[in-house]
TISEPA-391716 format. One line per 4 residues: number of its first residue (from 0); their letters; for each residue x, y, z of N, C-alpha, C, O, CB. Coordinates in Angstrom, 2 decimals, always signed. Glycine has a CB too. Layout:
! TISEPA-391716
NUM = a = X:Y:Z:X:Y:Z:X:Y:Z:X:Y:Z:X:Y:Z ~ ...
! end
This chain:
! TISEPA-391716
0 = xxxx = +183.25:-74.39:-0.22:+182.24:-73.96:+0.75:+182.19:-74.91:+1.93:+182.16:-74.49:+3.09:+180.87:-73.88:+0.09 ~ +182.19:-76.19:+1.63:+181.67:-77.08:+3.19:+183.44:-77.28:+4.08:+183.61:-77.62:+5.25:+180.72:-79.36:+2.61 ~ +184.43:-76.95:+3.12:+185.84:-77.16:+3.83:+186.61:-75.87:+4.40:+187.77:-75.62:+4.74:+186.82:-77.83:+2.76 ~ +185.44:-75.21:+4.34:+185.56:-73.92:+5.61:+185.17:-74.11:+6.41:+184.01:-74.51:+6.49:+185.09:-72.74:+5.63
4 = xxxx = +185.96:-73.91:+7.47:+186.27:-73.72:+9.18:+184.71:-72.85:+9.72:+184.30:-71.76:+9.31:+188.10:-72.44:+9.53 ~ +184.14:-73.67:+10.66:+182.91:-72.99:+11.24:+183.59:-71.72:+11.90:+184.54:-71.76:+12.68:+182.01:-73.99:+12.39 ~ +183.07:-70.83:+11.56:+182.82:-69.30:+12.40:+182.89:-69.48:+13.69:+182.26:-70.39:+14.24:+181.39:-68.57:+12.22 ~ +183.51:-68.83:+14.21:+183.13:-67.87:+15.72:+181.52:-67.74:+15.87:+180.78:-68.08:+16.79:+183.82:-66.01:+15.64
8 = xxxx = +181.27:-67.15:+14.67:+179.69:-66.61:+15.30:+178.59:-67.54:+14.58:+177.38:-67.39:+14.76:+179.27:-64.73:+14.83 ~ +179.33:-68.81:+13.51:+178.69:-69.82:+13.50:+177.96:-70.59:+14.66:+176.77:-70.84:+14.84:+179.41:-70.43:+13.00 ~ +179.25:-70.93:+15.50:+179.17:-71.88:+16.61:+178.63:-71.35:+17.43:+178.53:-72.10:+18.40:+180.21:-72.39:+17.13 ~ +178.06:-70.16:+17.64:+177.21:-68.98:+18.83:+175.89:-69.63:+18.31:+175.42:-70.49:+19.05:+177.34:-66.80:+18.56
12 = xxxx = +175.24:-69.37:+17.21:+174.22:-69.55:+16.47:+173.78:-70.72:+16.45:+172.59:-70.83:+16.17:+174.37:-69.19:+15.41 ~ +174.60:-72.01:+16.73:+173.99:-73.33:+16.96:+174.04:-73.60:+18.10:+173.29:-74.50:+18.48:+174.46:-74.35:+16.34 ~ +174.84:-73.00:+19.00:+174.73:-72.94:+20.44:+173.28:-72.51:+21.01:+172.47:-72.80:+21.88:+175.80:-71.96:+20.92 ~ +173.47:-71.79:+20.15:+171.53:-70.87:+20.71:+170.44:-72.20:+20.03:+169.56:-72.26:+20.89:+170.95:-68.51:+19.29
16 = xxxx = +170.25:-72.77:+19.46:+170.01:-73.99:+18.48:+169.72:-74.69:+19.85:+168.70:-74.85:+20.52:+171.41:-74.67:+17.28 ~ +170.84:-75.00:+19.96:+170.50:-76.35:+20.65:+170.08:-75.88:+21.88:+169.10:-76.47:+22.33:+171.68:-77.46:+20.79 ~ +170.52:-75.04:+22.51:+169.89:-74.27:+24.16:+168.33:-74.26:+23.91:+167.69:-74.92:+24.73:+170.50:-72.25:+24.52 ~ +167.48:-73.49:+22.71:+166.18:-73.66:+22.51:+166.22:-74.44:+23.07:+166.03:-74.61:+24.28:+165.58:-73.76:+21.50
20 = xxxx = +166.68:-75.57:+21.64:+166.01:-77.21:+21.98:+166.03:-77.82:+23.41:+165.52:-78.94:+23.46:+166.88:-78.36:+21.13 ~ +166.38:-77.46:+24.30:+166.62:-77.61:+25.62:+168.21:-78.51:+25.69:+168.76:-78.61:+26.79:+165.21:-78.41:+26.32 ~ +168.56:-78.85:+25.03:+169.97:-80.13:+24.99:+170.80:-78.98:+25.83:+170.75:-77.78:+25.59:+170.93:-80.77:+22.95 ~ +171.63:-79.67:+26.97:+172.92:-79.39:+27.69:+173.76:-80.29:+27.85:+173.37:-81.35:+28.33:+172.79:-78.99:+28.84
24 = xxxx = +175.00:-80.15:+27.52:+176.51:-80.49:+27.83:+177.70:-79.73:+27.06:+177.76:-78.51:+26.94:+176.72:-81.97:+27.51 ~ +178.33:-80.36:+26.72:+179.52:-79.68:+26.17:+179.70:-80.34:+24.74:+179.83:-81.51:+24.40:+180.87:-79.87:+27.17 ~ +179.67:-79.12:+24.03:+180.46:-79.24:+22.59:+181.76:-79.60:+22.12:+182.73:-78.84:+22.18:+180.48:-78.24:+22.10 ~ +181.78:-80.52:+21.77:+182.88:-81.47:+21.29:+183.61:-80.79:+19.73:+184.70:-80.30:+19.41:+182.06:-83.17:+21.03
28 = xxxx = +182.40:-81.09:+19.08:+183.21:-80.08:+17.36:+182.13:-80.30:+16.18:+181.16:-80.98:+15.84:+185.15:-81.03:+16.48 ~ +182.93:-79.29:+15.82:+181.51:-78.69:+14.93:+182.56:-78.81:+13.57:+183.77:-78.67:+13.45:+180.67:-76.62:+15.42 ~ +181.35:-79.17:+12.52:+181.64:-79.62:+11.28:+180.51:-78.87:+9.85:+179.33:-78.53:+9.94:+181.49:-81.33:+11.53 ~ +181.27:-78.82:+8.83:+180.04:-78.75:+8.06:+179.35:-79.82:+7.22:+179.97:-80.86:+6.97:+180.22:-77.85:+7.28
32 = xxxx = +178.62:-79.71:+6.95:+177.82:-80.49:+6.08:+178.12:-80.81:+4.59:+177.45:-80.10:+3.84:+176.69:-79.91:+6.09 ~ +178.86:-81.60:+4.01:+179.19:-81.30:+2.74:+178.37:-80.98:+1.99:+177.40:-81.73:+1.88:+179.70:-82.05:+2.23 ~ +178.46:-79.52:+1.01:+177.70:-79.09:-0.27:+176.81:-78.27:+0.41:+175.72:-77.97:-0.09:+176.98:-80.25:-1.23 ~ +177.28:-77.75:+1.87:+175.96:-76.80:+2.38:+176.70:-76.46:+3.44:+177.35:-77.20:+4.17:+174.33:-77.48:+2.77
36 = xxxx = +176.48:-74.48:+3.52:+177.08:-73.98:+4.44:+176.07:-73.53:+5.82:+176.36:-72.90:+6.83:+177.81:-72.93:+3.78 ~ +175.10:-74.00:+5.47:+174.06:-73.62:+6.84:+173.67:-74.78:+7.39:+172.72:-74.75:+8.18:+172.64:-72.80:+6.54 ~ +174.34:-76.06:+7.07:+174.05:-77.31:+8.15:+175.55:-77.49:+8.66:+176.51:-76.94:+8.12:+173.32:-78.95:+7.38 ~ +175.63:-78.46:+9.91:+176.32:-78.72:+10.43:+176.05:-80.09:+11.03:+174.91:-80.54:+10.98:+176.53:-77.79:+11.01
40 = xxxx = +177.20:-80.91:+11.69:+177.36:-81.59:+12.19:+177.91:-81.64:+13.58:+179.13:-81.78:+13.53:+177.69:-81.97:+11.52 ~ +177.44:-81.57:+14.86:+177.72:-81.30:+16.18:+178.06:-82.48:+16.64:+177.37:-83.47:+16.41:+176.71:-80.70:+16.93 ~ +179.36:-82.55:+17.45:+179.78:-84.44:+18.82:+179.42:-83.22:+19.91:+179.84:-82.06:+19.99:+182.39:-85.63:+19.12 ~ +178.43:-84.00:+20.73:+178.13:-83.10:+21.75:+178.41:-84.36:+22.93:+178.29:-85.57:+22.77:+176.43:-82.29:+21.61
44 = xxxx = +178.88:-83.51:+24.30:+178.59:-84.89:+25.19:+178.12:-84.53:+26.41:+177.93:-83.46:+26.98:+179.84:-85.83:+25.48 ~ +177.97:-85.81:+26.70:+176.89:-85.17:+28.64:+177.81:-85.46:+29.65:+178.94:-85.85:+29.36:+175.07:-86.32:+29.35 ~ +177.43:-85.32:+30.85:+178.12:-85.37:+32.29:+178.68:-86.80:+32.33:+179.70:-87.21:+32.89:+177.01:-85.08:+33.65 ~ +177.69:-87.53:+31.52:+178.17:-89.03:+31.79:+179.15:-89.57:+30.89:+179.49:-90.75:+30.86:+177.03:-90.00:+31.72
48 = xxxx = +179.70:-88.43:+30.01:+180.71:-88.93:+29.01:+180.09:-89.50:+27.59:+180.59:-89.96:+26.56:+181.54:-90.10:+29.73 ~ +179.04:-89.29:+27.97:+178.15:-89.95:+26.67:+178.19:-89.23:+25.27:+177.82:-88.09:+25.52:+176.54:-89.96:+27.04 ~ +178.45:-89.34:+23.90:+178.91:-88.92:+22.91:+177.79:-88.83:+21.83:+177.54:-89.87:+21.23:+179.99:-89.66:+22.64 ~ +177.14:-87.79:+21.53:+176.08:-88.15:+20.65:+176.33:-87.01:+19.35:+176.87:-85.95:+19.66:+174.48:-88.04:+21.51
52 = xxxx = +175.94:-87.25:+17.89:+176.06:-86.67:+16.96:+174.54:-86.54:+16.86:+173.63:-87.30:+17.17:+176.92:-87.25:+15.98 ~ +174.58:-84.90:+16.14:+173.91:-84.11:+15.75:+173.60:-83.32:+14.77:+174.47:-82.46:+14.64:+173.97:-83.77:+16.22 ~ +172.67:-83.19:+13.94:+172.75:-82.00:+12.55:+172.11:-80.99:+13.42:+171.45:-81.15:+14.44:+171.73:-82.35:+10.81 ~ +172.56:-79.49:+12.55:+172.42:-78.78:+13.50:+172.23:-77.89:+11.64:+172.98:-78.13:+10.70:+173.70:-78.60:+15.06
56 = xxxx = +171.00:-76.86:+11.58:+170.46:-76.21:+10.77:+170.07:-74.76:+10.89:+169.18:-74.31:+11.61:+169.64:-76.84:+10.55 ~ +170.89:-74.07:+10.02:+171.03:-72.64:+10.38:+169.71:-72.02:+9.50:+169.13:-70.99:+9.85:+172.68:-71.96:+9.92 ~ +169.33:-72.85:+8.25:+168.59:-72.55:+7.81:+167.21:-72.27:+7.92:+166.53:-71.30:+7.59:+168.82:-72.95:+7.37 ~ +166.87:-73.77:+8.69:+165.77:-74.26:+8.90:+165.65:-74.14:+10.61:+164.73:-74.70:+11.21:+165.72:-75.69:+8.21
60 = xxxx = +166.56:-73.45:+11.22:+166.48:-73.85:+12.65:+165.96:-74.45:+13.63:+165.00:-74.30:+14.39:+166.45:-73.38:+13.02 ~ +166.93:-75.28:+13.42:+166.21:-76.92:+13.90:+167.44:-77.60:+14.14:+168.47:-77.38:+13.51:+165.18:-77.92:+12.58 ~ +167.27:-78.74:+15.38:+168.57:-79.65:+15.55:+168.14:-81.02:+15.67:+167.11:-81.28:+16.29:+169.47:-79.28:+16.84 ~ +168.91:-82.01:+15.10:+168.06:-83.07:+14.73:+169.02:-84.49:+15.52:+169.95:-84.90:+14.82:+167.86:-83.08:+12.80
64 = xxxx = +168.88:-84.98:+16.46:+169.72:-85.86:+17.03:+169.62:-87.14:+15.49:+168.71:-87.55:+14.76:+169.03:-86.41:+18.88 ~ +171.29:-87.40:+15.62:+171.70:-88.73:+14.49:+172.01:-89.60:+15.31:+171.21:-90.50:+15.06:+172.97:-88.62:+13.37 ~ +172.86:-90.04:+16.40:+173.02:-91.18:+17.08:+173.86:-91.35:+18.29:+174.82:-90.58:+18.39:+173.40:-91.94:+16.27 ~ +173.73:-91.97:+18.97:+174.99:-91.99:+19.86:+176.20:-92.52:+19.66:+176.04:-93.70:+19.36:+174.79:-92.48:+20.84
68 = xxxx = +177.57:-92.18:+19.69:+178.79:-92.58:+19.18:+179.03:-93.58:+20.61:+178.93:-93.40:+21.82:+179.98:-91.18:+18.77 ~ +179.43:-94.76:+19.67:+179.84:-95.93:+20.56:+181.27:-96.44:+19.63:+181.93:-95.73:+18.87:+178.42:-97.28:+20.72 ~ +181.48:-97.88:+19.97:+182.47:-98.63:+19.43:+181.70:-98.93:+17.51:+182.49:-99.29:+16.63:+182.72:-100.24:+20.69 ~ +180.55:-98.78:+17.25:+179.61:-99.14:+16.62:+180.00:-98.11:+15.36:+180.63:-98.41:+14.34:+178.22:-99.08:+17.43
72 = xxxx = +179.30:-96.50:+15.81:+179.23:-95.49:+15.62:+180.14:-94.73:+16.00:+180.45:-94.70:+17.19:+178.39:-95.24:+15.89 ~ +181.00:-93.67:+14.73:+182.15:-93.17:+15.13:+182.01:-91.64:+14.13:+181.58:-91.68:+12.98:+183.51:-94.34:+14.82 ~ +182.43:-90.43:+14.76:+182.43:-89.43:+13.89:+183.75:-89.24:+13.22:+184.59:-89.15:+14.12:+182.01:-88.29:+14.53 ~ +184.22:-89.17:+12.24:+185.62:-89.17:+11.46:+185.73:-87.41:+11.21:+184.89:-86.88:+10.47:+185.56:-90.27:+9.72
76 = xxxx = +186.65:-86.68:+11.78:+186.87:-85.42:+11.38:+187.98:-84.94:+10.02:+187.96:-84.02:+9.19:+187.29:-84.88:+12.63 ~ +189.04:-86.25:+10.34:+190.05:-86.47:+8.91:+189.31:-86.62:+7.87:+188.14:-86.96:+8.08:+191.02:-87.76:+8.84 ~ +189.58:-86.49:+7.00:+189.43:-86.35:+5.22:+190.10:-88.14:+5.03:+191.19:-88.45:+5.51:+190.88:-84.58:+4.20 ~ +189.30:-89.06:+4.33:+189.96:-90.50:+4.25:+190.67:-90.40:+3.40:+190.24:-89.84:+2.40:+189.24:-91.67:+4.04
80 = x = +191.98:-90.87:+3.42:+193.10:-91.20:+2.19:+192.52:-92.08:+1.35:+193.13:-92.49:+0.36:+194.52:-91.87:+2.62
! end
């Protein structure tokens, strides 16, 4: 379940998510949540290049800022060996 590929009409549905929430820039990549197919994990970024991670809840509809990605903070999309 969580190592399925977000939908087409997944990524519409958190798009609308976060537009509510008022957040604008561009979507970077969308992830799931391990052990749950109605959360997600969003890298969204702004005009200024700025990189921030996001849960993003299909269930509960709701988007919940996690942090800004720096040298610090990093989102890993690979599976770790």
């Amino acid at each position: 379940m969580a190592d399925k590929a977000v939908t087409q009409r997944e990524m519409m549905k958190i798009i609308g998510l976060f537009r509510q929430a008022g957040y604008q820039g561009e979507y970077e990549t969308f992830q799931r949540v391990s052990g749950t197919d109605r959360e997600f994990f969003v890298v969204m970024s702004n005009e200024q290049g700025i990189k921030a991670l996001f849960k993003a809840s299909l269930m509960l509809e709701a988007v919940e800022f996690q942090y800004v990605l720096d040298d610090k903070h990093v989102f890993v999309t690979e599976p770790a060996e």
